[in-house]
N, C-alpha and C positions, 0 to 999 in steps of 0.2 A: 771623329773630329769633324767640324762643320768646315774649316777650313781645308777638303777635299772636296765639297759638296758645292755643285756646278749649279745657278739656277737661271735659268732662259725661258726666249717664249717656247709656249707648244709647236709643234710642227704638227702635218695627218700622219707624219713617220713614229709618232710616240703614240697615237691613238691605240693600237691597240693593249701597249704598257699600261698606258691610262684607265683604261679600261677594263682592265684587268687588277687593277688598284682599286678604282670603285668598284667592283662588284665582289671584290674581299672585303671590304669597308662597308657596305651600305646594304642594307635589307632590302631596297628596292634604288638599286643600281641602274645610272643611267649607261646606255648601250653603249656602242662602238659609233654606229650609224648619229644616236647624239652629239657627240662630242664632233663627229666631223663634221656638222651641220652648223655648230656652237664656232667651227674654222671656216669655213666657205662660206656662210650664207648671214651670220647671226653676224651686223654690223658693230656692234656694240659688246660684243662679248673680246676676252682677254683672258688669254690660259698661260699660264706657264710651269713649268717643271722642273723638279727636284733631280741631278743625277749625280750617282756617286758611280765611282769606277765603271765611267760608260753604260751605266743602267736607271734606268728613267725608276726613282724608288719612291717618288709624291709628286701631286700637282692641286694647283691652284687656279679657281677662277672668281671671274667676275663680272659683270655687264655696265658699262659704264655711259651715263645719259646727261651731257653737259656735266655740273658738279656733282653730280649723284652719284652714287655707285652702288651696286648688292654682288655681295658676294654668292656665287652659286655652288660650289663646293670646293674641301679642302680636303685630301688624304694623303698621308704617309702610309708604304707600307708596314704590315705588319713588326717583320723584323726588323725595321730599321726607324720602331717608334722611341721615343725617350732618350733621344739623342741629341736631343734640340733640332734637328731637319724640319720640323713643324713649325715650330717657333721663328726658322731663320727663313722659311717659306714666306710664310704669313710676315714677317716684317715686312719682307720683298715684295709682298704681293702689294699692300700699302703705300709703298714708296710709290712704285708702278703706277699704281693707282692715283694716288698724288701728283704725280708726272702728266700724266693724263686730263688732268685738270678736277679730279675727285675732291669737294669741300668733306665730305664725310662718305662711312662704308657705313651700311645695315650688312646682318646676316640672321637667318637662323639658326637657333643650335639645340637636340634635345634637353629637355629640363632633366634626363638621367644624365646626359653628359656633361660629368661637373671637371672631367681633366680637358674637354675644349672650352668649357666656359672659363675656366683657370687662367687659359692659353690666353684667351680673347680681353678679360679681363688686363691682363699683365700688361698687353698694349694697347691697353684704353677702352677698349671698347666697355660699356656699360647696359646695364635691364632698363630696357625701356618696356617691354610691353610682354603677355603671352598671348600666343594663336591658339587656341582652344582645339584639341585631336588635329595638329597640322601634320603630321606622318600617318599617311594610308597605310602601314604595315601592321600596326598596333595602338593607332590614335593615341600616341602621345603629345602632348603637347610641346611647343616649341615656345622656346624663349627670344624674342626680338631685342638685338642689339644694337650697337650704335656707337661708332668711332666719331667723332667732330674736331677729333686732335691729332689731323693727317699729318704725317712727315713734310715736311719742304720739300716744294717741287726742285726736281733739278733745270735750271733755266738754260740747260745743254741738250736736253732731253728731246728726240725726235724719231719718228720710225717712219716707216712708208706712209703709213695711215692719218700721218699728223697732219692738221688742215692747217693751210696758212690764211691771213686774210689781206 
């Protein structure tokens, strides 16, 4: 049930859950040392995490530049796929994103993976473009999306990092 499922920002206390998610998930998985670099140092990055019964089980990111935003990766664990935790992620991450001042998301997604392009589809997202062999693992090509039908920002919405003027 999604209505157990916690989702917040990332901490470096989830890095290595997280990363240990991407590297079930991805053929060429980003590190530990990544993701903590993506918290301290990447201004413009935003992560956050899926956790059910106190275990960190998906996460979500993004880089966000004025209205723009790209998502840079999304996993649910293994077991705990097809539950909607992907879906209820990926909303959140959106909103987030929206919140943030996000006019639209791009992302990548392989052109064999037709259950996230499903996912991405169902909340707007659309094919705008392919990258020609953009996965170093097996030159597959990736398919370029595109959300421009962000959620409402919440006009409540504020973290440490919020700039006033």
């Amino acid at each position: 049930m999604q209505n157990d499922l916690i989702i917040r920002r990332m901490t470096l206390t989830d890095v290595k859950a997280v990363a240990a998610i991407e590297a079930a998930t991805f053929p060429t998985p980003w590190s530990e040392a990544d993701f903590e670099r993506e918290l301290t140092t990447n201004a413009v990055a935003r992560y956050l995490v899926a956790e059910k019964d106190g275990q960190v089980i998906g996460f979500a990111g993004a880089w966000v530049i004025l209205d723009e935003s790209h998502v840079t990766n999304i996993a649910i664990a293994q077991a705990h796929r097809g539950c909607g935790y992907g879906r209820a992620l990926t909303a959140e991450l959106m909103q987030y994103l929206s919140n943030l001042g996000a006019a639209y998301a791009t992302l990548e997604v392989r052109k064999s993976n037709l259950t996230a392009q499903n996912l991405y589809q169902s909340l707007g997202f659309i094919k705008l473009g392919v990258r020609k062999r953009y996965y170093e693992d097996n030159n597959e090509d990736a398919l370029l999306m595109v959300c421009d039908h962000m959620p409402e920002a919440d006009p409540d919405f504020e973290e440490a990092e919020t700039v006033r003027e």
